[in-house]
C-alpha positions as CSV (number, residue, x, y, z in Angstrom):
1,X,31.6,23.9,-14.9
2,X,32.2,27.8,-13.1
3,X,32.4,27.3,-9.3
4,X,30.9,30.1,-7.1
5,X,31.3,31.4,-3.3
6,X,27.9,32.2,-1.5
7,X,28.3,33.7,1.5
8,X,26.1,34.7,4.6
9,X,24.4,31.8,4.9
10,X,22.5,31.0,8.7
11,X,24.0,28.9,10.7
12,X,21.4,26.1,10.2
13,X,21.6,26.1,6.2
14,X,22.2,22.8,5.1
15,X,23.8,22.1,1.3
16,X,20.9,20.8,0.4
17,X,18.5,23.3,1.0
18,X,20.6,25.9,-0.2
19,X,21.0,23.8,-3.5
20,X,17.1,23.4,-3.4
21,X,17.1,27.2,-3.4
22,X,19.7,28.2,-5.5
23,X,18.6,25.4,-8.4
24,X,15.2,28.3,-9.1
25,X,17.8,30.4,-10.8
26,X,20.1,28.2,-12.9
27,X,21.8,24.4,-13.1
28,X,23.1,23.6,-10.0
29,X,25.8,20.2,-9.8
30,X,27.1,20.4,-6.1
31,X,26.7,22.4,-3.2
32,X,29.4,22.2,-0.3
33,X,28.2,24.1,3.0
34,X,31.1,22.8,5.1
35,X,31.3,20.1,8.1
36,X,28.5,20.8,11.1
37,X,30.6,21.2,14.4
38,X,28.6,22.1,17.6
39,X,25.0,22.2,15.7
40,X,25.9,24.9,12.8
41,X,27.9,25.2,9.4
42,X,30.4,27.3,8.6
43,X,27.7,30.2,6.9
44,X,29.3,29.8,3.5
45,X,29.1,27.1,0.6
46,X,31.0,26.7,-2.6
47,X,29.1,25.7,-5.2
48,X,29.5,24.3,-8.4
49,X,27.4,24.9,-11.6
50,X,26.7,23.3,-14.5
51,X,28.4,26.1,-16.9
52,X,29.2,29.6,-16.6
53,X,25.8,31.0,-18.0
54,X,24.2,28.8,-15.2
55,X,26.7,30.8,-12.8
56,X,26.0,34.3,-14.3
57,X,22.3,33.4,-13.6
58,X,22.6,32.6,-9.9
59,X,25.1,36.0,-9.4
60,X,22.3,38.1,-11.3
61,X,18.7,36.8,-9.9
62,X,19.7,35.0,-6.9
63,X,21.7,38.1,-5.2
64,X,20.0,39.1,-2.1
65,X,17.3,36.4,-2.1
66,X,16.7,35.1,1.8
67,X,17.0,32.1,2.8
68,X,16.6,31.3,6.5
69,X,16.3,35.2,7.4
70,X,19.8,36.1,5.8
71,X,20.7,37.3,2.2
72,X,22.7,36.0,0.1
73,X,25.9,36.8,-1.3
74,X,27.3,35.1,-4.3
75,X,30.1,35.8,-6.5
76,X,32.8,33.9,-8.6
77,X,35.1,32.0,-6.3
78,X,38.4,33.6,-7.1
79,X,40.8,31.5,-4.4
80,X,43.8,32.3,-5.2
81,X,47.1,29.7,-5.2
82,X,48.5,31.2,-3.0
83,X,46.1,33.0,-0.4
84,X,48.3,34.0,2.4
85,X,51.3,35.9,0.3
86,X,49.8,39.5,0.8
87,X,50.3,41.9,-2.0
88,X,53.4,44.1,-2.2
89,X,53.0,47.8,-0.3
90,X,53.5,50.5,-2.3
91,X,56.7,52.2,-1.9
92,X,55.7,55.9,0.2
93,X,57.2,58.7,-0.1
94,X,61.0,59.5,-1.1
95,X,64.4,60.4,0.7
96,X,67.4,58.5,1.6
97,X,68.0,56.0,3.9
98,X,66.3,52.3,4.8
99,X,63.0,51.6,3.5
100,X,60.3,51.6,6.0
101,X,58.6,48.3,5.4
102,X,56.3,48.7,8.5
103,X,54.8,51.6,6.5
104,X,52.7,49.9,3.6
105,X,51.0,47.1,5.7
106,X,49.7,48.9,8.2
107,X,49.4,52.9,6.6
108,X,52.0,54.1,8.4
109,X,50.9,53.0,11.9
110,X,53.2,54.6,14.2
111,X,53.5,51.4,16.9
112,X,55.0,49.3,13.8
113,X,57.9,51.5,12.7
114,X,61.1,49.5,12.6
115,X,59.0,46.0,14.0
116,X,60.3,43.6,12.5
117,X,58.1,41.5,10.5
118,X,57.0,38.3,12.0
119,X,53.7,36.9,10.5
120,X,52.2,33.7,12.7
121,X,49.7,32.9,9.9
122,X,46.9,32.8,12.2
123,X,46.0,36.5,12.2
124,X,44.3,38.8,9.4
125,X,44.2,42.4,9.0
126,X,40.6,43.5,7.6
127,X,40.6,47.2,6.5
128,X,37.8,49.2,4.8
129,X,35.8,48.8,8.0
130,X,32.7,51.3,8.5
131,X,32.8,53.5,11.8
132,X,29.8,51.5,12.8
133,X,31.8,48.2,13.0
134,X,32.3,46.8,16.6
135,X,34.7,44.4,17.9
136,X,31.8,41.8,18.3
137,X,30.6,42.2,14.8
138,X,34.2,41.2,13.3
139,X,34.5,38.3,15.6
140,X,30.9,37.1,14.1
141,X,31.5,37.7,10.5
142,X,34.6,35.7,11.0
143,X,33.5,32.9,13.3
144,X,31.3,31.9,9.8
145,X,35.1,30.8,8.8
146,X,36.2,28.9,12.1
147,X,37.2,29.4,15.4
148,X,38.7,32.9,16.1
149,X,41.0,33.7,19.4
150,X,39.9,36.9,19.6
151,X,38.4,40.0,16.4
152,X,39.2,43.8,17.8
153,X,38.5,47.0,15.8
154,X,41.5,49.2,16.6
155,X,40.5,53.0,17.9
156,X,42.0,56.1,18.7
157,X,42.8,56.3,22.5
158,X,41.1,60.0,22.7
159,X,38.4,59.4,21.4
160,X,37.5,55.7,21.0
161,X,36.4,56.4,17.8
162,X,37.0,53.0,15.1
163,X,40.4,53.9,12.7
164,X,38.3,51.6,10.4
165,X,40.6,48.7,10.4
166,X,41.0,46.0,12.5
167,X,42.7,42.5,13.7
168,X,41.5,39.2,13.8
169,X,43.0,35.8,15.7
170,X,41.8,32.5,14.4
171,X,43.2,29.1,16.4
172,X,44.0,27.5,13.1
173,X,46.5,28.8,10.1
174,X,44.1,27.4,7.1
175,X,41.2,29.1,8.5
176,X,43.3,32.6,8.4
177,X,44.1,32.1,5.0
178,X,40.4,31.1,3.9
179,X,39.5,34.4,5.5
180,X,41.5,36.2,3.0
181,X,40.4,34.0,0.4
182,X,36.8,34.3,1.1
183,X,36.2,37.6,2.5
184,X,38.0,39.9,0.6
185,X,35.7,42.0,-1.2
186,X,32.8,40.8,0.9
187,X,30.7,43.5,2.3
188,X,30.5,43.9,5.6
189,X,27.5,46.9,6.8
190,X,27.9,48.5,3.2
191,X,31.5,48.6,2.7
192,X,33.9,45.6,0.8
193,X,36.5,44.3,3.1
194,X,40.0,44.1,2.7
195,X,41.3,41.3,4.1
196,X,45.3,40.4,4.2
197,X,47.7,38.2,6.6
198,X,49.1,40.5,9.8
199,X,52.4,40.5,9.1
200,X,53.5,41.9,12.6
201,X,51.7,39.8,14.7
């Protein structure tokens, strides 16, 4: 059995109409679109098939095929153990002296240099965002995890032009650390996301 991630799903998707759809393309044993709170899903299912040709299948033919006006995305689900340890920075540069932690996180973002770190768990970092991306498009992409505080693309004060990462607040800790789990690599207006816990929030 190979378990797969589908993503972009409308809000009124139900498991078993995306299991209706998805079983056209390969053997599909369970479908798991999430609890409906206040008349929707959550707009992504994890779904279980019957072996790992059955999975290939789905990723290869079923990629991009509409259901309810919105196309799908579906990959292996690659959750890792631990989803909210974020990788390592690079070290930057040389010299002497203490290492500037704040630098790797955040690419040398003025505002965090010598902040201490202080991670809540309930906010995300998403970078690779395109110039296009608005506030209110982060906070939708990841309101299809659960409820978010508040989503902001970060721009430069002269010109208000997007820096092409941004900051999202969700009002529980497991929901932040599904959005890493879930969204990283996801495509968001062309471009794969990278998604990580703040770690000076």
């Amino acid at each position: 059995m190979t378990t797969l991630f589908v993503g972009n799903l409308s809000w009124g998707t139900t498991s078993e109409s995306l299991q209706a759809e998805l079983q056209k393309f390969g053997n599909v044993t369970s479908c798991d679109t999430g609890t409906v709170r206040s008349g929707r899903t959550r707009g992504w299912a994890i779904v279980e098939t019957g072996s790992e040709a059955d999975a290939s299948a789905l990723i290869d033919n079923a990629n991009g095929v509409e259901l309810d006006g919105r196309a799908l995305i579906i990959r292996f689900d690659a959750k890792p153990d631990k989803p909210q340890a974020p990788r390592a920075p690079r070290a930057q540069g040389g010299g002497s002296g203490a290492p500037r932690a704040a630098a790797g996180p955040r690419g040398g973002d003025p505002s965090l240099e010598g902040k201490p770190e202080n991670s809540t768990g309930l906010q995300i970092v998403v970078r690779n965002l395109p110039w296009s991306v608005t506030s209110e498009m982060l906070r939708g992409t990841f309101e299809q995890i659960g409820a978010v505080k508040f989503a902001e693309v970060v721009c430069h004060a002269d010109s208000g032009r997007s820096k092409g990462w941004g900051t999202v607040a969700f009002t529980r800790s497991e929901d932040a650390a599904d959005a890493i789990a879930r969204f990283g690599g996801v495509e968001l207006a062309g471009r794969p996301m990278t998604v990580m816990m703040d770690r000076f929030n």
